[in-house]
C-alpha positions, 0 to 999 in steps of 0.5 A, a space after each residue: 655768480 662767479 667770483 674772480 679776484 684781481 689786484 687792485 689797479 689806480 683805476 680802483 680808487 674810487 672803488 677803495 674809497 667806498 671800501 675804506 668808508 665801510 671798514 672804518 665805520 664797522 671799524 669805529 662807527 663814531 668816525 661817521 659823526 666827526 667834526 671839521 673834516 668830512 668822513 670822505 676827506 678824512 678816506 682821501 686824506 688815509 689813502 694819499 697816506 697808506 698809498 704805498 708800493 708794499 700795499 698789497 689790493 686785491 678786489 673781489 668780483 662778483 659776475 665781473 663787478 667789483 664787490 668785495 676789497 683787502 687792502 693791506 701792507 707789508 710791515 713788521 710787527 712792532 712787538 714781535 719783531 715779525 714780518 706780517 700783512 698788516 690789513 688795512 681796510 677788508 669789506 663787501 659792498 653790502 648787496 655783495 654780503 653773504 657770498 663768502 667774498 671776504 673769507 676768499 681775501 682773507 685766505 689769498 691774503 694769507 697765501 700771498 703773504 705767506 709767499 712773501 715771507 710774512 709770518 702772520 696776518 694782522 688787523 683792527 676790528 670792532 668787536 660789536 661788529 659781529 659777523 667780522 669777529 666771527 669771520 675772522 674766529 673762523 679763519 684763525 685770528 686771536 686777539 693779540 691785545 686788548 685796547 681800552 679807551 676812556 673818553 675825558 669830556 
């Protein structure tokens, strides 16, 4: 099928709410199980935060229905001290899965920050989500950090 790509528009939002929920399950698969405020919730209670004007959305379309989003920010690494887009939410609506769609973000992505100054790409993944970690190996992203947890029960 033809793939197009377009920005996101508000029309979109309900579209990005399922795109949040499967980039933060992949992301941090305990998300689904939390307590007091639902999983939707928490995505609205994340988008009215993040709904910003230096977003940046783009939607991937599959034979002209959405499949595919990258939803990132215009920002400056706090470290580094460079001007980068901080993605925040990449995913395919599973059916959509294997068509390459997030690789096409990914690279439109980099050129539009690029255009914009930016001097490199950033994000979060869940290094047991497999098939991200190799997707963003192969378009060139290296591990920055290292985050360690310990749960205290």
């Amino acid at each position: 099928m033809p793939v197009t790509l377009r920005e996101g528009r508000s029309s979109d939002r309900p579209f990005l709410l399922d795109i949040l929920k499967l980039s933060a399950i992949a992301s941090y698969p305990s998300l689904a199980s939390l307590g007091r405020l639902t999983l939707k919730d928490m995505l609205e209670t994340f988008y009215d935060e993040y709904d910003r004007p230096e977003k940046r959305l783009w939607i991937a379309e599959s034979g002209g229905i959405p499949a595919a989003a990258l939803w990132g920010l215009r920002s400056m690494h706090p470290v580094l001290e460079e001007a980068e887009l901080l993605v925040v939410a990449i995913a395919t609506l599973p059916e959509h899965r294997g068509q390459g769609l997030a690789r096409i973000l990914l690279s439109h992505a980099a050129q539009q920050a690029r255009d914009e100054g930016a001097k490199a790409l950033r994000l979060f993944a869940n290094p047991a989500n497999t098939a991200a970690m190799e997707l963003y190996r192969a378009e060139g992203f290296a591990p920055l950090t290292t985050e360690l947890r310990k749960p205290l029960s």
